[in-house]
Backbone bond lengths (Angstrom), bond angles and torsions (degrees), N, CA, C in turn:
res aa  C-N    CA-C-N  psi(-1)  N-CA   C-N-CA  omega(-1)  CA-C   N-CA-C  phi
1 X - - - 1.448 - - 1.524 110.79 -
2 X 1.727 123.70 -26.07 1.484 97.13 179.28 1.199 111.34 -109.13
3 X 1.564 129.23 31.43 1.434 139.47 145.03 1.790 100.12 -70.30
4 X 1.157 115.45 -49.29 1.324 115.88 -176.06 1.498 113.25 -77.69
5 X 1.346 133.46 -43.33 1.490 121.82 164.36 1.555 117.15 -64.26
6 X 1.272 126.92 -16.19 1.466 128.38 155.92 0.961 121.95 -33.07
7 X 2.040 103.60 -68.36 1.610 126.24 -160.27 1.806 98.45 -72.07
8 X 1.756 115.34 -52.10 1.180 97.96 173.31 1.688 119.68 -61.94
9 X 1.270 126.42 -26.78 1.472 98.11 -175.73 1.542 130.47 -87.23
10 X 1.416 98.25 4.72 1.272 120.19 -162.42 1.823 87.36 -105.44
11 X 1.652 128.16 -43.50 1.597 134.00 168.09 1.579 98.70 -42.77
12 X 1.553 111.79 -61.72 1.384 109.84 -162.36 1.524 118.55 -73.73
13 X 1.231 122.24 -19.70 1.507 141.84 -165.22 1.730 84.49 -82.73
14 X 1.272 129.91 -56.61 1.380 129.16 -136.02 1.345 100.03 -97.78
15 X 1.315 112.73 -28.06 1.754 124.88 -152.21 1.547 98.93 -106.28
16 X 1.225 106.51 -13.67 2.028 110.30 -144.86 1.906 116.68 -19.37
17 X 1.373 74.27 84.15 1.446 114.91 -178.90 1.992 106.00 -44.80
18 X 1.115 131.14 142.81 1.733 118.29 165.25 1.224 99.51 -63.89
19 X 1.713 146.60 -43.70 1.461 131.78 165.09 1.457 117.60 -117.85
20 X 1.385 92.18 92.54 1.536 107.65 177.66 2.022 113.42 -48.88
21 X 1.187 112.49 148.22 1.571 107.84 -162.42 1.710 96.46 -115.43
22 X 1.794 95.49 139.15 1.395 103.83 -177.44 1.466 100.83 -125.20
23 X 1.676 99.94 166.48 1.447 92.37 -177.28 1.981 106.43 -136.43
24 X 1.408 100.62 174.77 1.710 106.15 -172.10 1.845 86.09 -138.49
25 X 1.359 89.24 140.83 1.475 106.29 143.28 1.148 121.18 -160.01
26 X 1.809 112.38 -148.00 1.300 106.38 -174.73 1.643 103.60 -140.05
27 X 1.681 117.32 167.60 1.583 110.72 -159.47 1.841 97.54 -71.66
28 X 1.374 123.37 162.39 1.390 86.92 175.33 1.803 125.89 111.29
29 X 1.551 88.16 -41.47 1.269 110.60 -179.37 1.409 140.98 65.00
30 X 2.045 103.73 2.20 1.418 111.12 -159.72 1.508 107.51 -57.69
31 X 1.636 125.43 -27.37 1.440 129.25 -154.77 1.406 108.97 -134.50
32 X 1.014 123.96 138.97 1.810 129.75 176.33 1.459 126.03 -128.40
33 X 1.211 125.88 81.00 1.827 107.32 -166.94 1.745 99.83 -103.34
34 X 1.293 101.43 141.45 1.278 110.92 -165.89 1.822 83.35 -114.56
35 X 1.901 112.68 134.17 1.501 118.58 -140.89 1.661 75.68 -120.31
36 X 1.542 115.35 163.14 1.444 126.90 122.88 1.518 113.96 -165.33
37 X 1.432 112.87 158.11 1.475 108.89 -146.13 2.019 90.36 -116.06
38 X 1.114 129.70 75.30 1.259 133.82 -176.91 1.646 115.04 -48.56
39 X 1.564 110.21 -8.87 1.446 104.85 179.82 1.741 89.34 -165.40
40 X 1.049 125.02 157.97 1.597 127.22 -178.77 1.218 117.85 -40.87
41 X 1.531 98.42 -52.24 1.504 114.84 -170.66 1.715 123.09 -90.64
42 X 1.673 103.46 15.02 1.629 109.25 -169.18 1.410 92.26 -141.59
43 X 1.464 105.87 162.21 1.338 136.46 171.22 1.234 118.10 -130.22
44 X 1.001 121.79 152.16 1.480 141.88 150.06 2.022 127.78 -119.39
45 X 1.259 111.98 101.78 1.078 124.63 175.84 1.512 144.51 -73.28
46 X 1.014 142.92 103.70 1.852 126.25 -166.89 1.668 80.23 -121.02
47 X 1.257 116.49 124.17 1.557 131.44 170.03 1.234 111.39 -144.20
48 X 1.553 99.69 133.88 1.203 124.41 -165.25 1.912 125.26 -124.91
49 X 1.151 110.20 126.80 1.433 101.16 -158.22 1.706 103.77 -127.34
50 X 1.538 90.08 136.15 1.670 83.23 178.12 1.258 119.34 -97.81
51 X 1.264 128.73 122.53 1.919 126.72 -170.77 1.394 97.45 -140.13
52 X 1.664 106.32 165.01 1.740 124.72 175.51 1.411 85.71 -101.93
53 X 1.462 99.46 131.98 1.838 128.70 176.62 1.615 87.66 -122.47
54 X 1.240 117.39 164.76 2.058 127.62 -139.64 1.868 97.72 -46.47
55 X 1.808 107.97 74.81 1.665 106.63 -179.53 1.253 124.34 85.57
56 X 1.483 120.00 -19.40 1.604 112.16 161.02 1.243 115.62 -107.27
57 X 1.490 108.31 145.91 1.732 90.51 154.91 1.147 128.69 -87.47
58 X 1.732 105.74 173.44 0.949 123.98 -160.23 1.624 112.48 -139.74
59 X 1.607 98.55 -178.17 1.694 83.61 159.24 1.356 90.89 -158.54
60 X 1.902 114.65 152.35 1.400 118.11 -174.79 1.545 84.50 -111.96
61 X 1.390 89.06 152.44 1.808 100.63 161.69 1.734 108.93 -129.20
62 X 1.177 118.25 163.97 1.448 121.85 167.04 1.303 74.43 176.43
63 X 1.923 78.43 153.41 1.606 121.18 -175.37 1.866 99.73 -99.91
64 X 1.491 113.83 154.03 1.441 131.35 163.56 1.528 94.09 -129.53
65 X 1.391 80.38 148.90 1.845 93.38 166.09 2.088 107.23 -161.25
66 X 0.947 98.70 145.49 1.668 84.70 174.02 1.905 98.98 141.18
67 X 0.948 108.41 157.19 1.572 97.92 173.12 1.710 137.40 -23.41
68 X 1.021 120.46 101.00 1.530 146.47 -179.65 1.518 104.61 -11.94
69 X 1.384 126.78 -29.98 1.684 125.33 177.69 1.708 103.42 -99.20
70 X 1.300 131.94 -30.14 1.256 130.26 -170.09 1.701 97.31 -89.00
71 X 1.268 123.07 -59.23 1.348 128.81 -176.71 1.552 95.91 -48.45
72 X 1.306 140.86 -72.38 0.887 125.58 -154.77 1.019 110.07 -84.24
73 X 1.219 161.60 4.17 1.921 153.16 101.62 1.113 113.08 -3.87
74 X 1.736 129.96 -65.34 1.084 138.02 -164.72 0.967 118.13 -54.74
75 X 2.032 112.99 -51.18 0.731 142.72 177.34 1.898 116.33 -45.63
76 X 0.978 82.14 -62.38 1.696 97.35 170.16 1.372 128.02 -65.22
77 X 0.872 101.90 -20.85 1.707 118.32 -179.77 1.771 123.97 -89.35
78 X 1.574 106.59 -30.85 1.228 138.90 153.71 1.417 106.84 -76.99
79 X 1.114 151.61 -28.85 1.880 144.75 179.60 1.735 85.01 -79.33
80 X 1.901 112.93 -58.68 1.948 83.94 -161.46 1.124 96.98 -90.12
81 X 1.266 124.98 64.48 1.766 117.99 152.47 1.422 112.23 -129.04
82 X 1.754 104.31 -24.95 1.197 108.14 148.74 1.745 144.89 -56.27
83 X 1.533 99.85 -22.99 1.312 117.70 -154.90 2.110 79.04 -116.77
84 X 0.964 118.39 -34.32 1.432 100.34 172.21 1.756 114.48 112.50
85 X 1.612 98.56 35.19 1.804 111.03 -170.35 1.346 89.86 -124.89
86 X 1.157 72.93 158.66 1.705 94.31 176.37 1.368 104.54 -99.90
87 X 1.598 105.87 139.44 1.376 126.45 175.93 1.769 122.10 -47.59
């Protein structure tokens, strides 16, 4: 994660983007969602999860986008089903 808060603060510092991009994860590294909020009340999500598919790993990605409380449910709800938790 602070290879990746580097690149973003150093993206947003250099680029100063109209929606500068933030990010979430977890200790560990299993999950990565790279955030940006295109209007107060919306999100857009790219999350990325690392799991073993039949003995290798892997990693799934899928995008959320849509209001900031529903997107990020989905979002979350789809990573531990990937990773093998219960909702």
């Amino acid at each position: 994660m602070d290879v990746l808060d580097a690149w973003l603060g150093e993206y947003n510092g250099l680029g100063r983007p109209a929606i500068p991009l933030g990010s979430k994860g977890e200790a560990g590294g299993a999950q990565l969602r790279l955030k940006y909020n295109p209007t107060p009340d919306t999100i857009a999500i790219l999350h990325l999860v690392a799991v073993m598919r039949d003995g290798r790993p892997a990693i799934e990605v899928k995008s959320f986008a849509g209001p900031v409380a529903e997107a990020s449910v989905e979002a979350g709800l789809w990573a531990s089903a990937q990773l093998g938790r219960r909702p």
